[in-house]
N, C-alpha and C positions, 0 to 999 in steps of 0.2 A: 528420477535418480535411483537409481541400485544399490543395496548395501554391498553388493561382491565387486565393486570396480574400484581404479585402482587411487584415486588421491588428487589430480590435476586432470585440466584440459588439455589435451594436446592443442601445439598453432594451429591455428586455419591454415588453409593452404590455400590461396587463391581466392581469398575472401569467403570461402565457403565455410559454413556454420558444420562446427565440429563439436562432439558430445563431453559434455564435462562426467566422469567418473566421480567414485566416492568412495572411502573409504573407511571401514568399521573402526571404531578405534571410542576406547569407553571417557571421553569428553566432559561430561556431568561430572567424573571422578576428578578434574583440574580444578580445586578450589574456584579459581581466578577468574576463569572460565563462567562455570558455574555461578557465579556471584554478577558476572556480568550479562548472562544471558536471564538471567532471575529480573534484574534491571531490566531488561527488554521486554520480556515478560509484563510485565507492571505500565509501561512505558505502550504497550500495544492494545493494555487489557481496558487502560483510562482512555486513550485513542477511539476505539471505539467506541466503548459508554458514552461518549462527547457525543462522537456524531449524530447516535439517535439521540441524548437528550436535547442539545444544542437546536435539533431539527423539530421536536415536538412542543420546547419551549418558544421558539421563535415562531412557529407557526401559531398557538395559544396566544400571542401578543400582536402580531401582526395579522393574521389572518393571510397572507400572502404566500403563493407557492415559488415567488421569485426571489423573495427573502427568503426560505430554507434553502433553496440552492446556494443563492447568495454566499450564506454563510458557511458552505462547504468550498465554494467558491474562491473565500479569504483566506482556509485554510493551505489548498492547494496552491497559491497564485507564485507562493515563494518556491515551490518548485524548482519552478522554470527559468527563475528568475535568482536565487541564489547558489542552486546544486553544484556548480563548476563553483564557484566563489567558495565556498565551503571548503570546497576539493581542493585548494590551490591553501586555503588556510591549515585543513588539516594537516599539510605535509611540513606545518611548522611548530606546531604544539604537540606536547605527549597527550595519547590516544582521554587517559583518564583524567585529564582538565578539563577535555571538551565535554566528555559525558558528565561529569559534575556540572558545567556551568550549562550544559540542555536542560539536565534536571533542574539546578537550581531556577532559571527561568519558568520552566513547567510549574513549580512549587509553588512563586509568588503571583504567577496568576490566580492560579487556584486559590491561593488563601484569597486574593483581593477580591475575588467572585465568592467565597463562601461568607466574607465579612460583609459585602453588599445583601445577597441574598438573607442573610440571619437577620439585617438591618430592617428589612423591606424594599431596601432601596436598588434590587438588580434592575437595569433596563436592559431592552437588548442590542444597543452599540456596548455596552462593558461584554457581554458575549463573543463581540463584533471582532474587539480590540484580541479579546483573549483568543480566538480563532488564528487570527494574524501573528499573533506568538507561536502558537500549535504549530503552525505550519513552517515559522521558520528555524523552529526545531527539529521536524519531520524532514525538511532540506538537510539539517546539516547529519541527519540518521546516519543515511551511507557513505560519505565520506568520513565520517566522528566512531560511531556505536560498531558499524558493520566491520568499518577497516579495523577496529581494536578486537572486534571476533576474530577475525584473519588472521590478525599478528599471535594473540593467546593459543590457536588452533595451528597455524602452521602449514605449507601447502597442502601437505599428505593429507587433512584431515579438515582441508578446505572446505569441500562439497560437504562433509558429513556436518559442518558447523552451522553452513547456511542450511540445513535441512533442518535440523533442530529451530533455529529463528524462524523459518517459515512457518514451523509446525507449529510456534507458541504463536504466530500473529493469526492465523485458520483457526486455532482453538478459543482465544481471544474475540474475533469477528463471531464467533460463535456466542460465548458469553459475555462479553460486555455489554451488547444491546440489551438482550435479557436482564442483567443484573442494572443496568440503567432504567429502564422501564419499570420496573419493579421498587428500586430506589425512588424514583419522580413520584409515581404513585404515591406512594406511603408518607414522601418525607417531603416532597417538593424538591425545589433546587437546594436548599441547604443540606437537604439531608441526600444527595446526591456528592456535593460537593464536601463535605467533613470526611465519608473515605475515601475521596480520589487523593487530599491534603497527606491524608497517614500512609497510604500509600506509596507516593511521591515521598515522602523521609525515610522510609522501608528503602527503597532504591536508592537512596543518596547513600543511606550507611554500608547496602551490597559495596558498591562501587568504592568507596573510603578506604574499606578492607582488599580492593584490589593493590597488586602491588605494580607501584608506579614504573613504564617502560618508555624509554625516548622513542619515538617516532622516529625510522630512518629515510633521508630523502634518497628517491628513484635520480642515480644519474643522467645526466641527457634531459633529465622532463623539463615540457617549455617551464618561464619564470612570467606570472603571472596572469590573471582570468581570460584576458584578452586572445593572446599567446595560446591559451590552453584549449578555447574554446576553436578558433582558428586550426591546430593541430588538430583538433577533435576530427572535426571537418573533413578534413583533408582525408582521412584514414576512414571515413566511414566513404568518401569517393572509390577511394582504389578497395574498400570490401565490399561485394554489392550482398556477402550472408548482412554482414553488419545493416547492411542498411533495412533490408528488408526486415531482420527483427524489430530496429525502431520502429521502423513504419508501423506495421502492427501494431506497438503500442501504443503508436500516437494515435489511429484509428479505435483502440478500448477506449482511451481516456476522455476523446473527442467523445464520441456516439455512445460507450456502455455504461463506465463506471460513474458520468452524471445522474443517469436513470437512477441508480438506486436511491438518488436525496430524495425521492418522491414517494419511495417505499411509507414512513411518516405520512404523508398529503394522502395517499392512496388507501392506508390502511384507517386512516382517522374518516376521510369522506363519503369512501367507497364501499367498504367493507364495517365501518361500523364500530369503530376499536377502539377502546382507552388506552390509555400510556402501557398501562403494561400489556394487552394484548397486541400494541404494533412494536414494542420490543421483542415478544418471541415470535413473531410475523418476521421482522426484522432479521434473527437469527435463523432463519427455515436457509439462508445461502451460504451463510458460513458454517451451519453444518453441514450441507452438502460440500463446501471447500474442502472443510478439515477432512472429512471421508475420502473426498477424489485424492487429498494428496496424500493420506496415510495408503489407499490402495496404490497408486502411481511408486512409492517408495519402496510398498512391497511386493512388490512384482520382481521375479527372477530376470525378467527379459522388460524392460520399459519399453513401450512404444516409440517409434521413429520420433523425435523430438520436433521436428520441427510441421509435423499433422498432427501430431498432438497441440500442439501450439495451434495452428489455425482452426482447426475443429473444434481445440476449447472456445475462439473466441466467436466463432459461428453457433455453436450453443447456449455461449448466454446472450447471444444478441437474439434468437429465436425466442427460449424458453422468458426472456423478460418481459417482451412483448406480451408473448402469452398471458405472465403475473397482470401485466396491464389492461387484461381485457378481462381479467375474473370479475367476476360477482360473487364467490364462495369463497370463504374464506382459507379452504381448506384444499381448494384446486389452486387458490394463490401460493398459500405455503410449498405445494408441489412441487409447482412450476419456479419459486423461489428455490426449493432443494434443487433442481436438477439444474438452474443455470449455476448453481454455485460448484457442481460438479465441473461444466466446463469451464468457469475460474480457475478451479483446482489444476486443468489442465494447462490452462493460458498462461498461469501465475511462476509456476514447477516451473515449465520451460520457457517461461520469459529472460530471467538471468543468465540460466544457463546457457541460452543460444547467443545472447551478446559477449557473454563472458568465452565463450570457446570461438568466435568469431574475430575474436580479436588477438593480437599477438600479444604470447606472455607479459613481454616488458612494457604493454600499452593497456591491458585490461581496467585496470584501475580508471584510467581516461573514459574506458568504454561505458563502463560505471556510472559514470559522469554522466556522461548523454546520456544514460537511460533516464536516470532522475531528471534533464532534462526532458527527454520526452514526455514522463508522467506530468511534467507539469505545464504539458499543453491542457489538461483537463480544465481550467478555470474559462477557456474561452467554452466549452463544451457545456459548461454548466450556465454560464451566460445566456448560451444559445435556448436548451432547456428549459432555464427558467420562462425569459423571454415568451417561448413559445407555448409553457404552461397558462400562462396569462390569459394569453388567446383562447382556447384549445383545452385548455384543460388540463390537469396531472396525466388521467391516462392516455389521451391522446397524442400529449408530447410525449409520454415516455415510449410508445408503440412507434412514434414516426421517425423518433432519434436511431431505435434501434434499428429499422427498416433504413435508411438513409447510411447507416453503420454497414449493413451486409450489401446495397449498391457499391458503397465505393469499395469496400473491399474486393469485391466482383471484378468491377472499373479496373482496378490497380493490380492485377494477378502478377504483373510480370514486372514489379516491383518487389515482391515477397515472394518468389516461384520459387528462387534457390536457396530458402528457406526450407519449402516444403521437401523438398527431397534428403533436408539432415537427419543422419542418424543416430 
């Protein structure tokens, strides 16, 4: 995305993926705004610190590389499985209800996990349970959090609002591992979990100070999940840009974005690492993220959208493998930086290709499905764990990703009219 373009996507025309523009406009300076992106902020920052604690605690207890999947597993599962549900809900409550009652949700897990943990008494099903919360708050993100950036931002200044969130969740994937890792270390799970707690009421109170706006419903939109998902369908038929961008994604979340639950199995067996050393092991991708998409943004001229999209995701299906075959810890870090470069790319024009793919009056729906497709990820991590079993962490994670660039291969002219957006 560019900072000199102009505010909206123009329609697809012909199903064909058309470039979403952006526009300058100083954002941070909207109180309201501002207070709810700080909530996201927070919300992205505890997100990640989970997943590698989550993953290094559960492996320490179980010893099992099909339990840390597992339990990334539980958090994505709701996906796919409530994204359009959400969506059909949102369009009935004002935007800052739902974001109080995600936080408030996030909050009482958190405390029931920090009062377990201070007890002695965490296992890891209270993990298990709390994971399956995570995640059916993470479903109701982009129909709840995302549409209330929308609404505060306004079309003109659409693009420039989801750049700013993408930017704080790359920066975040960047430090929260770290800052968990380091947390676990020192304090164990209690002392992990007592700042995620202060945290979480940091963001309740941003959001409190929002001022409250009615949700307006889209005329014409079907009535009900069913209905909606059915319409989905249908429009992603007659767009073959649309479909091809899913596709895509369902092939990261299948074959890439499992691999990394092993990142933890790989850096504690392979390489030799304490909690805090595979916490900033853990961060070597997402600061290559956050870099590829601070560069991607400040580019006068972005790259064709939709090769950037397939290159990123042929890059981190290469460069993981690679992680998965180090014995250095220091060649793994690398090869962690630079797929997290093609995230950056895959990540950027992931929304934007569905979102300009789709017609004005439908995008929101398109929305929908995408979150749907992220949450084909839980059979991916199934398959992963499964095959970690057998085989081993880096063997499954080198054979997911190879398996990842066949079928992408296989399937060219499924996502071809893709590659040619600009």
């Amino acid at each position: 995305m560019s900072g000199e373009s102009s505010g909206h996507a123009d329609p697809a025309v012909g199903g064909q993926c058309t470039p979403m523009t952006d526009a300058a406009a100083p954002l941070l300076r909207d109180p309201d705004f501002r207070r709810l992106w700080a909530a996201g902020l927070i919300t992205y920052f505890v997100r990640w610190l989970e997943v590698l604690v989550v993953g290094v605690f559960t492996y320490e207890r179980t010893g099992s590389a099909f339990a840390v999947a597992g339990m990334l597993m539980l958090r994505l599962l709701p996906l796919g499985l409530l994204g359009v549900a959400f969506g059909a809900l949102a369009a009935r409550i004002p935007g800052r209800t739902g974001v109080l009652g995600m936080l408030g949700v996030q909050s009482v897990a958190a405390l029931a996990l920090l009062v377990a943990a201070a007890t002695g008494r965490l296992e890891v099903w209270h993990v298990a349970v709390a994971s399956v919360l995570g995640g059916i708050v993470w479903a109701a993100d982009n129909p709840i959090r995302r549409a209330m950036v929308g609404e505060l931002a306004g079309t003109a200044r659409m693009a420039r609002a989801m750049a700013l969130d993408v930017g704080a969740s790359n920066a975040c994937k960047l430090a929260g591992p770290a800052a968990g890792g380091l947390l676990l270390a020192n304090g164990g799970m209690a002392g992990v979990l007592g700042p995620v707690v202060l945290l979480y009421a940091v963001a309740i109170v941003a959001v409190l100070k929002v001022r409250p706006r009615p949700r307006v419903a889209v005329a014409g939109a079907p009535v009900g999940v069913l209905a909606t998902i059915v319409d989905g369908l249908a429009m992603v038929r007659e767009r073959p840009g649309l479909a091809g961008a899913l596709w895509v994604t369902v092939l990261f979340n299948l074959f890439g974005w499992p691999v990394l639950s092993m990142v933890p199995v790989i850096g504690r067996d392979r390489l030799g690492l304490g909690p805090d050393g595979v916490g900033l092991l853990a961060s070597a991708d997402g600061l290559g993220t956050l870099i590829g998409a601070v560069a991607l943004a400040a580019l006068t001229r972005p790259p064709p959208q939709g090769r950037a999209y397939v290159v990123g995701i042929v890059t981190f299906f290469l460069m993981v493998a690679a992680f998965a075959a180090c014995t250095d810890v220091r060649w793994a870090a690398a090869a962690l930086f630079v797929s997290g470069l093609g995230q950056a790319a895959f990540a950027v024009m992931q929304a934007t290709l569905v979102f300009g793919a789709a017609p004005p009056e439908r995008r929101t729906q398109a929305m929908g499905l995408l979150t749907m497709a992220i949450g084909t990820a839980p059979l991916g991590f199934l398959a992963l764990g499964a095959t970690a079993e057998q085989l081993g962490a880096p063997m499954a994670a080198a054979a997911s990703c190879a398996a990842g660039l066949l079928v992408l291969a296989t399937t060219r002219r499924w996502w071809r009219v893709c590659w040619d957006a600009r």
